[in-house]
C-alpha positions as CSV (number, residue, x, y, z in Angstrom):
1,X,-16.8,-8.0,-10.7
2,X,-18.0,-9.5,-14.1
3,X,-19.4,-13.2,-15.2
4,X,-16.1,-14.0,-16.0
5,X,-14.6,-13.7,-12.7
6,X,-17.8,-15.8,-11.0
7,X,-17.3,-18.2,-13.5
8,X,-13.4,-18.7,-12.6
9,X,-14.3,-18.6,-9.6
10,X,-17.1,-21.5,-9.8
11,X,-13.9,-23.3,-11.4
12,X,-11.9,-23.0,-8.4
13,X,-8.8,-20.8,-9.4
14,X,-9.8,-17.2,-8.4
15,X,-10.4,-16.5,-4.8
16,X,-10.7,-12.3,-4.6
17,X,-11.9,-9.9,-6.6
18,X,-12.8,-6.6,-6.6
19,X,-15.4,-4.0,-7.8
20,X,-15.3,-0.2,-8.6
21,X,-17.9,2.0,-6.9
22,X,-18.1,4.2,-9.7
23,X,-18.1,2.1,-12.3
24,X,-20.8,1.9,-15.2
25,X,-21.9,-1.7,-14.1
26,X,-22.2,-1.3,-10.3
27,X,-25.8,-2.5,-10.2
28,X,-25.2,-5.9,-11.9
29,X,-21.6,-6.1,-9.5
30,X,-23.3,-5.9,-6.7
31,X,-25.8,-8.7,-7.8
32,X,-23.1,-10.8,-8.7
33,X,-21.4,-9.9,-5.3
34,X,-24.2,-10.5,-3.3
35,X,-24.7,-13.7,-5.1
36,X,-21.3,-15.5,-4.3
37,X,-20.5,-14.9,-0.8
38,X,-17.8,-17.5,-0.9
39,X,-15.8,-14.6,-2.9
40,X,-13.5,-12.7,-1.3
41,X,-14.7,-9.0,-2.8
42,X,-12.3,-5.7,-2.3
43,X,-12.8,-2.2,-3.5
44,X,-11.1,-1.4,-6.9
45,X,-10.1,2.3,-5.9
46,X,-11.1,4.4,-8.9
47,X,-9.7,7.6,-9.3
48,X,-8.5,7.7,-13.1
49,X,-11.8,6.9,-15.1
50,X,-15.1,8.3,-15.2
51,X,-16.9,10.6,-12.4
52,X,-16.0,10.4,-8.9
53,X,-18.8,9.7,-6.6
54,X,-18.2,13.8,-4.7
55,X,-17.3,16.9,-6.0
56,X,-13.9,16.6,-5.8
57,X,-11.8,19.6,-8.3
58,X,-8.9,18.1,-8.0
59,X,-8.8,15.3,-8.9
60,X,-11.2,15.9,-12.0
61,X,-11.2,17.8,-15.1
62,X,-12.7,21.5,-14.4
63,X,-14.4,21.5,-18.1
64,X,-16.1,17.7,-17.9
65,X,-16.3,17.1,-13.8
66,X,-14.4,13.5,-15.0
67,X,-11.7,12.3,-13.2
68,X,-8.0,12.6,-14.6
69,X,-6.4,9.5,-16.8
70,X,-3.1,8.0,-15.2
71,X,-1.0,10.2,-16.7
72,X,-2.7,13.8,-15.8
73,X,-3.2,12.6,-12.2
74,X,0.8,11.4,-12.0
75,X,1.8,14.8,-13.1
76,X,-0.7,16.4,-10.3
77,X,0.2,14.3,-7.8
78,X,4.0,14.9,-8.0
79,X,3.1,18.5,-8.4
80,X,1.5,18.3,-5.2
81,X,-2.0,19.8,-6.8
82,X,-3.7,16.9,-4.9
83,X,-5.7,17.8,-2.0
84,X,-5.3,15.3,0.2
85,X,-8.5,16.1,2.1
86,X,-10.8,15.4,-1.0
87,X,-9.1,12.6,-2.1
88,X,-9.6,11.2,1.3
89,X,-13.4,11.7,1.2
90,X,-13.6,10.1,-2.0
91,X,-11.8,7.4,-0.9
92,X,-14.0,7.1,2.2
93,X,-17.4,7.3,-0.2
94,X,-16.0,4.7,-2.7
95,X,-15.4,2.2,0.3
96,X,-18.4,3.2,2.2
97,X,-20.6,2.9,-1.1
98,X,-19.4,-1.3,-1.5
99,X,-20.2,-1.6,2.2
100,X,-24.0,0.2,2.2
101,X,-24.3,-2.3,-0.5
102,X,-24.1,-5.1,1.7
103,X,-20.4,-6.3,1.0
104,X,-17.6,-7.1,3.4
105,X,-14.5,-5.5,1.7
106,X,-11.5,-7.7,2.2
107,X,-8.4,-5.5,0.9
108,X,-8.1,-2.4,-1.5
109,X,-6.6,-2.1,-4.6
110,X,-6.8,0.1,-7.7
111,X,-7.7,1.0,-11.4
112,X,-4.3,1.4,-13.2
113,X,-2.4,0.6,-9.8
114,X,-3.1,4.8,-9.4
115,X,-3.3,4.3,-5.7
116,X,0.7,3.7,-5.1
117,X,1.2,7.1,-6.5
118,X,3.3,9.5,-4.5
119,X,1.0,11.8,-2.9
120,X,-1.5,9.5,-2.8
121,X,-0.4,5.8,-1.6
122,X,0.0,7.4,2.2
123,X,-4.2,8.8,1.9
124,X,-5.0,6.0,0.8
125,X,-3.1,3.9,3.5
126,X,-4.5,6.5,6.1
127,X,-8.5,5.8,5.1
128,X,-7.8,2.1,4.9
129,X,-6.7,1.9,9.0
130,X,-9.5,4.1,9.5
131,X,-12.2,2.0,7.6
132,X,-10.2,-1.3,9.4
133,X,-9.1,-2.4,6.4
134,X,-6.1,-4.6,6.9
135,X,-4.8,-5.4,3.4
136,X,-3.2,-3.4,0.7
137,X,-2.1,-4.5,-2.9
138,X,1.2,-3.3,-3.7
139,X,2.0,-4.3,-7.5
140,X,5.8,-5.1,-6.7
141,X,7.2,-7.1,-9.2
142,X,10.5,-8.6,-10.0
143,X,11.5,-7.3,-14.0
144,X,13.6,-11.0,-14.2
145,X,9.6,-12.3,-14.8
146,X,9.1,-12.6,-18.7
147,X,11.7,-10.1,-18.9
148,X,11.8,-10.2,-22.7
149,X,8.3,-8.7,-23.0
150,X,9.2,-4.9,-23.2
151,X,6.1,-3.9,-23.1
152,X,5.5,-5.5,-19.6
153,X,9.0,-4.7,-18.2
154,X,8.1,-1.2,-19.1
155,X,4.9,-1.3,-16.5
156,X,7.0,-2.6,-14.4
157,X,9.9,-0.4,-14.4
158,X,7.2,2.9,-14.1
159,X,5.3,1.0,-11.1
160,X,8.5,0.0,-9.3
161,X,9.2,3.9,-9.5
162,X,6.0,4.9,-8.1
163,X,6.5,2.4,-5.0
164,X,9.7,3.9,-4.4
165,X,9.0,7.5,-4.8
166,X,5.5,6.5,-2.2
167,X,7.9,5.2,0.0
168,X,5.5,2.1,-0.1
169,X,7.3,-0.6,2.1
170,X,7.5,-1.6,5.0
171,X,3.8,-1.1,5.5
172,X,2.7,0.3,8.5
173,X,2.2,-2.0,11.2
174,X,-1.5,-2.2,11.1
175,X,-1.7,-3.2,7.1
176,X,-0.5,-6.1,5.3
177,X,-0.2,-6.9,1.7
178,X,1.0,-10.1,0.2
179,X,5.1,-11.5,0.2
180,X,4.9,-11.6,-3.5
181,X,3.1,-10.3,-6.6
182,X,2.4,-11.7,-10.0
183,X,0.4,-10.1,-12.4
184,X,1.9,-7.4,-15.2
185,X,4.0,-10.5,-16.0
186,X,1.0,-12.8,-16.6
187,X,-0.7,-10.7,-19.0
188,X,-0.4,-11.5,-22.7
189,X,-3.1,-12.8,-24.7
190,X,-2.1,-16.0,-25.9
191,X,0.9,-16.0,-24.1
192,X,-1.0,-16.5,-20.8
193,X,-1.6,-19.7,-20.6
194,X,1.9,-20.6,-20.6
195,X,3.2,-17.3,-18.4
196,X,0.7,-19.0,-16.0
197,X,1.6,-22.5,-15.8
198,X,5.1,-21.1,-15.1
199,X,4.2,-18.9,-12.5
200,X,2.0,-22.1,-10.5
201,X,5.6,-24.1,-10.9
202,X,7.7,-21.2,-10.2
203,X,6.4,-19.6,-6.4
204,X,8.0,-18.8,-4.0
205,X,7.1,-19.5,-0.5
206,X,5.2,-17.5,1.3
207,X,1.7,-15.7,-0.1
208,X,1.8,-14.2,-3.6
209,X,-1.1,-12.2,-5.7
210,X,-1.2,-13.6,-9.2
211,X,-3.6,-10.9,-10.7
212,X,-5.3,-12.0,-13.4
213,X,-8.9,-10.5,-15.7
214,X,-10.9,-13.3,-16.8
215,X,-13.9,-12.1,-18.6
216,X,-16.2,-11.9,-21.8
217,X,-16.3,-9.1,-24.4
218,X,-19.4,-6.7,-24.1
219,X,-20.1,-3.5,-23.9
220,X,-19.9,-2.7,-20.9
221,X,-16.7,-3.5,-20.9
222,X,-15.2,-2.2,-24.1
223,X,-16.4,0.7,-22.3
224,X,-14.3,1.0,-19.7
225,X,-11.3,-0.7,-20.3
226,X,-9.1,-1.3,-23.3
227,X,-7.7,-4.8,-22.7
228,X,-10.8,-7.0,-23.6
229,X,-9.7,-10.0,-25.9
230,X,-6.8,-11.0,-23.6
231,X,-10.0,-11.4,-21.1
232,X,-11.1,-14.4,-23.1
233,X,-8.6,-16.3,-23.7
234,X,-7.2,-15.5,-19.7
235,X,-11.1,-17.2,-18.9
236,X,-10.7,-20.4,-21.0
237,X,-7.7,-21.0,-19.5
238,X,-8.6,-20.5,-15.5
239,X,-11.5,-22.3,-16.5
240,X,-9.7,-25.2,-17.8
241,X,-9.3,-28.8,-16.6
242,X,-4.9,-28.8,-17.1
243,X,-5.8,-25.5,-14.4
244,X,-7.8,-27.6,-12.1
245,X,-5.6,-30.8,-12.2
246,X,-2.6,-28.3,-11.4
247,X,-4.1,-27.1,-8.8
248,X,-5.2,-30.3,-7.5
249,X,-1.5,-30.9,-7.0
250,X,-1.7,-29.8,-3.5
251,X,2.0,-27.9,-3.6
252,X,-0.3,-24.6,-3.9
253,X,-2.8,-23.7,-1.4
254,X,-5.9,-21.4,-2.6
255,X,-6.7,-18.2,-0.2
256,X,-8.8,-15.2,-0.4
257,X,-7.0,-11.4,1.3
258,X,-9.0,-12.2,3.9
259,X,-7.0,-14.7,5.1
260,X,-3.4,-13.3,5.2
């Protein structure tokens, strides 16, 4: 949750969001939160970055009590070194913190996509039923999108795996996750605008995700994340009036997780 997102937002092409309950800026996420109800808000499961909110050993680095990057926590979790009871109750305290702070959570979804690992996608599908949350993301997307980006069909490829190995789909009965997903393939810096304007006259029926990270360059964020220009130039152009006048179209409807 960052200005960049409420600002998008204000400009009527982002819907949903979500915010980590661990992250460095929580205080000034939850004020923005708080501030735009009509925002469909979600809980970015973190488990890759910083300090959990327990003591979980685990899933964190024995010498520095930080959590595993992607990588470490992929090799664990296929290793089986993940205790599922811990990364339950972390789970449980990253949701439960967003709610205490006076925030409906609408779906889940994750830093790094880490939460359709095997080992952990069916914990994480477990605490979602229990906390009565209905919706999932699941970051399935066809490689045919922008397939001459390598870089992209790589992420693709790896996440595709990861579903597969999870045994992701079909969902069980009492979660639901959108038909479609856009979002590795959107990603590009200056390419974006264009990847974007494809992808409004290129859906297919039914609901899709198109993920997207409008923001501005700060601290807070070079911080905590390593794609921060792209963030700029993704804002200027959700913000923009060729967005708005394609979306006034009326061949795409705008809705939040909350309403699939």
């Amino acid at each position: 949750m960052t200005r960049g997102i409420i600002e998008a937002h204000a400009a009527g092409s982002v819907t949903s969001t979500s915010m980590m309950a661990n992250g460095i800026d929580w205080e000034n996420a939850v004020r923005l939160a708080r501030a735009t109800r009509s925002l469909d808000v979600g809980v970015h499961l973190n488990l890759v970055q910083g300090r959990p909110l327990l003591r979980v050993p685990s899933l964190t680095n024995a010498r520095t009590g930080e959590l595993h990057p992607l990588g470490a926590l992929g090799r664990r979790a296929i290793a089986g070194r993940i205790d599922a009871d811990e990364l339950a109750a972390e789970l449980r305290a990253q949701i439960e913190r967003v709610r205490q702070a006076g925030i409906s959570v609408s779906h889940l979804d994750s830093h790094r996509h880490a939460h359709v690992l095997p080992g952990i996608f069916p914990v994480v599908c477990r605490v979602a039923i229990e906390a009565g949350i209905r919706v999932i993301r699941i970051p399935r997307e066809p490689l045919r999108v922008n397939a001459h980006d390598a870089g992209a069909t790589a992420r693709k490829l790896v996440l595709g795996t990861a579903l597969r190995a999870s045994r992701a789909l079909p969902l069980d009965s009492a979660l639901a996750t959108t038909d479609h997903f856009r979002g590795v393939s959107l990603q590009g810096g200056t390419h974006f605008a264009g990847r974007l304007r494809r992808a409004f006259d290129t859906l297919e029926p039914g609901s899709t995700e198109l993920m997207v990270h409008p923001g501005h360059i700060d601290e807070a964020l070079a911080a905590q994340d390593s794609y921060t220009a792209p963030r700029a130039v993704e804002l200027a152009e959700l913000t923009s009036a060729g967005v708005r006048e394609r979306l006034a179209r009326g061949d795409i409807e705008l809705v939040g997780f909350a309403a699939l």
